[in-house]
Every structure is written in structure tokens, then in C-alpha cells.
C-alpha positions in Angstrom: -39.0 -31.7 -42.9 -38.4 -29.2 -40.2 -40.9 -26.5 -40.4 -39.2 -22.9 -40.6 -40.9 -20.5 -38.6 -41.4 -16.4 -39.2 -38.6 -14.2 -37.8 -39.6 -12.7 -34.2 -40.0 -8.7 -34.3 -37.7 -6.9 -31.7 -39.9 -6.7 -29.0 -38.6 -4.2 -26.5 -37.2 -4.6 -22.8 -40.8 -4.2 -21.3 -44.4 -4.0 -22.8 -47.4 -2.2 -21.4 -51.0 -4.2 -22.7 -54.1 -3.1 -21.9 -57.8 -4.3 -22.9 -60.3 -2.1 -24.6 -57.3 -0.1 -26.8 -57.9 2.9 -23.7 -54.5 3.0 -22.1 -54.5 2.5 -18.0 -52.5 4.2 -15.4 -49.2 1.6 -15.4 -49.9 1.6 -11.5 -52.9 -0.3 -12.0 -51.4 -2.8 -14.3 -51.2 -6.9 -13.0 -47.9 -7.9 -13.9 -48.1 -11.5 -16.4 -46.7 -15.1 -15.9 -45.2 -16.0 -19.1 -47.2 -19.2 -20.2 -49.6 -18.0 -17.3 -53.1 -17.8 -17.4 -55.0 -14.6 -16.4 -59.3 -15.2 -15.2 -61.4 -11.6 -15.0 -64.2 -10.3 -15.8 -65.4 -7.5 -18.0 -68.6 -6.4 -15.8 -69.7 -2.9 -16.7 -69.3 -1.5 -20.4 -66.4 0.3 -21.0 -64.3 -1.3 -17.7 -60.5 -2.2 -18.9 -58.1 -4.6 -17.5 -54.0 -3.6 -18.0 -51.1 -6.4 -17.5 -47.6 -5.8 -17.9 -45.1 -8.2 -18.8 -40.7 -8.2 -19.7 -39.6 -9.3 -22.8 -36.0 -9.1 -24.4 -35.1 -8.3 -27.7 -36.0 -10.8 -30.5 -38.6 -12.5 -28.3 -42.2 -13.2 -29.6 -45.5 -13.1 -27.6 -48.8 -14.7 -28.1 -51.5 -13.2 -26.3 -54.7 -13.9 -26.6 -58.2 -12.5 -24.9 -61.3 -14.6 -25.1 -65.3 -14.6 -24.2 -65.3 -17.8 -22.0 -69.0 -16.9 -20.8 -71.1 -16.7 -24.2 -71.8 -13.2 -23.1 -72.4 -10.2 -26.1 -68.5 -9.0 -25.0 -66.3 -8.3 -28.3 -63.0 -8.8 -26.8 -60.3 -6.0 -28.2 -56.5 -6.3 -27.4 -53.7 -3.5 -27.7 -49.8 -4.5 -27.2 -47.9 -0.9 -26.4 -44.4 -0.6 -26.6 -42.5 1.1 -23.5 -43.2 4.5 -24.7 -46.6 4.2 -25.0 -46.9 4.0 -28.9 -49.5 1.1 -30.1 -47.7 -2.0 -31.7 -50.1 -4.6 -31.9 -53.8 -4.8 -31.9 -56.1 -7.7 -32.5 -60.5 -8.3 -32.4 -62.8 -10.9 -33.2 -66.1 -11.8 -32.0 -65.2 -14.0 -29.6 -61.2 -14.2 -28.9 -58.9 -11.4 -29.4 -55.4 -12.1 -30.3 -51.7 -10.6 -30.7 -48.7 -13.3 -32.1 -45.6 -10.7 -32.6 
């Protein structure tokens, strides 16, 4: 039996995400690979990483931010639409993660 999968939301033309739900400056966003993978480091409290990424219409995204170093980080994610307004958020205690 072929397994039927949730409709995709309408994702728009381009997509602003940024770390820590506290929007960054769109010039110091690091644009994303789709099916890439992205290393950092959160190293101060409070610091925020922002990554940009194109999507068309009826296209879904998986995103997903995680504690790789058993540190005390809880990892938050924000998706933001091109106009700035939140569409997606997603926390856990040790990977944060966005499927829309």
C-alpha cells in the first residue's frame, strides 16, 4: 500500500530562518544547500546564527537544529516568511525542528 503523505503548505518564493527566534540583519544571513548540512557553534549566550534559503510554492522543508556536543544549549528554530512574519517555530532539549 502506498503511503499518502500530508499536503505541503505554500511555502513562499524565499524564506528568511534564523536561530534563537531574534531576527538578524538579512546581510549576515549564510545562504542553505538544499539537502546540505550546516556545522557552527553557538559560543556565547544569546549569539544567533541566520541562513536563507529559495523555495517555490507547494514545496516543503525539513529543517532541523541539534546539540551535537552534549552541551546545556536548548536549541530554538524560527522559519520567517519573506516579509518578516513568523511561520514556523520548533524547541526541544536537544534538536529543534521545523517539517512545513
Amino acid at each position: 500500500m502506498r503511503q499518502q503523505h500530508p499536503p505541503r503548505h505554500s511555502c513562499p518564493a524565499f524564506i528568511v530562518l534564523a536561530l534563537l527566534v531574534v531576527r538578524v540583519p538579512l546581510a549576515d544571513a549564510v545562504g542553505l544547500v538544499n539537502g546540505g548540512v550546516v556545522t557552527g557553534a553557538i559560543s556565547v549566550p544569546g549569539e544567533e546564527d541566520s541562513y536563507t534559503f529559495t523555495a517555490n510554492v507547494g514545496e516543503g522543508v525539513q529543517l532541523r537544529v541539534g546539540d551535537t556536543g552534549n552541551t546545556t544549549l536548548f536549541p530554538i528554530i524560527t522559519l520567517y516568511g519573506p516579509s518578516g512574519t513568523e511561520v514556523a517555530s520548533g524547541t526541544g532539549p536537544t534538536v529543534a525542528a521545523i517539517d512545513y
